[in-house]
N, C-alpha and C positions, 0 to 999 in steps of 0.2 A: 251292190255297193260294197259287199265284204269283199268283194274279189278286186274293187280298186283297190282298197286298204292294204289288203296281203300283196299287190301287185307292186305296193309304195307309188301310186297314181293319185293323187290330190287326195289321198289320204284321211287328212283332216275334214277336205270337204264331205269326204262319202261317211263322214263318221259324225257331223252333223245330220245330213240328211237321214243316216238310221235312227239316229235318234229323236229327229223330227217325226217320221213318219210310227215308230215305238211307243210315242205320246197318242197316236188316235187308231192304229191297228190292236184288235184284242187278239192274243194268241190263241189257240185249242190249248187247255189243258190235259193233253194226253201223249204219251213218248212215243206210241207207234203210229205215224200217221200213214203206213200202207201203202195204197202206191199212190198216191197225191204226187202231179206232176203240176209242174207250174211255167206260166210262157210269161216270157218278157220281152216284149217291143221296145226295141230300139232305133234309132235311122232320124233323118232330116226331119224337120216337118213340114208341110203344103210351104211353096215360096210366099216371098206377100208380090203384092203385085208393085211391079216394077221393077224388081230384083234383075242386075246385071248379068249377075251368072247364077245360069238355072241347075239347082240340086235337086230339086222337086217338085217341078213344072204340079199348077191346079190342074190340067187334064190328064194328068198321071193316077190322080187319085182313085178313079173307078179299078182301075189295073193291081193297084196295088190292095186294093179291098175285096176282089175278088181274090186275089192269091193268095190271103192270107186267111182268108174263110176256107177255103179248097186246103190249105194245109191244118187247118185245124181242126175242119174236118177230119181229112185222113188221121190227125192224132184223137178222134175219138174212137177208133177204130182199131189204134194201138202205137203206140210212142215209136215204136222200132221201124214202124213204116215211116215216120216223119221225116223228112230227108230235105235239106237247105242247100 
């Protein structure tokens, strides 16, 4: 969301949203958090049904659930190997 803001991409909005989400996440109070890697999914979500034009057809979903397990896997194994 900081990176819409500095990008000046609805801004405003991604600057609600932190601070919605600020109200019920508790931080670690400590400055070295080490190698703490963080993943964030992004993309369509499952069509509904009947949708005209399909961005993420319901029989896509096993597909896409399995590649995504397979890759984070690999990044349990080490972030450098993680490749998109």
């Amino acid at each position: 969301m900081e990176l819409f803001t500095k990008l000046g991409y609805k801004g405003e909005l991604a600057n609600k949203i932190i601070s919605t989400i600020d109200t019920h996440v508790v931080r670690p109070e400590v400055d070295d958090i080490g190698d703490l890697q963080v993943v964030i999914f992004v993309g369509h979500r499952i069509d509904e049904a009947g949708r005209a034009v399909h961005r993420f057809p319901h029989d896509r979903e096993p597909q896409a659930r399995n590649l995504i397990r397979e890759a984070l896997l690999k990044a349990k194994n080490g972030w450098r190997r993680l490749r998109f």
